[in-house]
C-alpha positions in Angstrom: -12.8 31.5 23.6 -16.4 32.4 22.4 -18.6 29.0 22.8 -21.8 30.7 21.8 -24.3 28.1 20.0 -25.5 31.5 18.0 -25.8 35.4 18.0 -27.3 36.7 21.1 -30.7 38.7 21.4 -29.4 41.8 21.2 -32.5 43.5 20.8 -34.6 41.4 23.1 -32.1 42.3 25.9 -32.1 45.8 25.0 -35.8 46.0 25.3 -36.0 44.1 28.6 -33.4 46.9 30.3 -35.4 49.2 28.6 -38.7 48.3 30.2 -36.9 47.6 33.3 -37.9 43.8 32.9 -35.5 41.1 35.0 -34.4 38.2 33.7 -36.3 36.7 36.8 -39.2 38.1 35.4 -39.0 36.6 32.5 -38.2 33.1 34.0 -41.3 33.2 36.3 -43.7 33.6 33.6 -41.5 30.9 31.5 -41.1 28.6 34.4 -37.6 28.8 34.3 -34.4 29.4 36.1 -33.5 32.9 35.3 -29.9 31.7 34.6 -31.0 29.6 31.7 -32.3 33.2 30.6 -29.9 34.3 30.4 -28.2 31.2 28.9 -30.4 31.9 26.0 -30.3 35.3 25.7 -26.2 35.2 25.7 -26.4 32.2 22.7 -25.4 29.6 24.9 -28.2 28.2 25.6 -30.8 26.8 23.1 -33.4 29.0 21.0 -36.7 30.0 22.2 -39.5 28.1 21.8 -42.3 29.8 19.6 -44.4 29.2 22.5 -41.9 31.2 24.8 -41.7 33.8 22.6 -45.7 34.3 21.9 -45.9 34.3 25.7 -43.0 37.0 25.4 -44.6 38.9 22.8 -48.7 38.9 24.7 -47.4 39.2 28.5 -44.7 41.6 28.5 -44.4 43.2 24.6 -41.8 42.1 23.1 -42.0 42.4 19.9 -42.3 39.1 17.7 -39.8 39.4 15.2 -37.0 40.1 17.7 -37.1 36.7 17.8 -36.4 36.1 14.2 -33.9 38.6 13.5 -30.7 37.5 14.5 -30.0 34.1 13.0 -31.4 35.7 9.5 -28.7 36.0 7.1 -28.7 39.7 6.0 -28.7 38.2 2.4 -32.0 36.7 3.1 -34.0 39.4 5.1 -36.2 41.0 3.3 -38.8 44.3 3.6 -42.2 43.3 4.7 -44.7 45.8 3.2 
């Protein structure tokens, strides 16, 4: 029984195994417990903040619109140029 609140960050978690970055990391410069990290990473936990995710983006790269992407209906995304 799936009792996600939404669709994970895929791409957010593939780029922090990519850079080698821990979810303890991540919850040290958030000030918080890696497992609610994790929590929202997964989708069971609540969305990022848009300060959490500019800190994100400045302190360890991760690109901004990872943050965007997945609760985006494909119907609605459109090319930035």
């Amino acid at each position: 029984m799936d009792t996600r609140n939404r669709q994970p960050y895929k791409k957010i978690k593939a780029f922090l195994v990519e850079h080698e970055i821990k979810h303890k990391d991540v919850a040290n410069l958030l000030e918080m417990k890696p497992n609610t990290i994790s929590k929202k990473l997964n989708g069971f936990g609540g969305d990022f903040t848009l300060e959490e995710a500019k800190l994100m983006h400045v302190e360890l790269g991760v690109p901004i619109a990872y943050f965007f992407e997945p609760s985006v209906p494909k119907k609605e995304r459109k090319l930035i140029s």
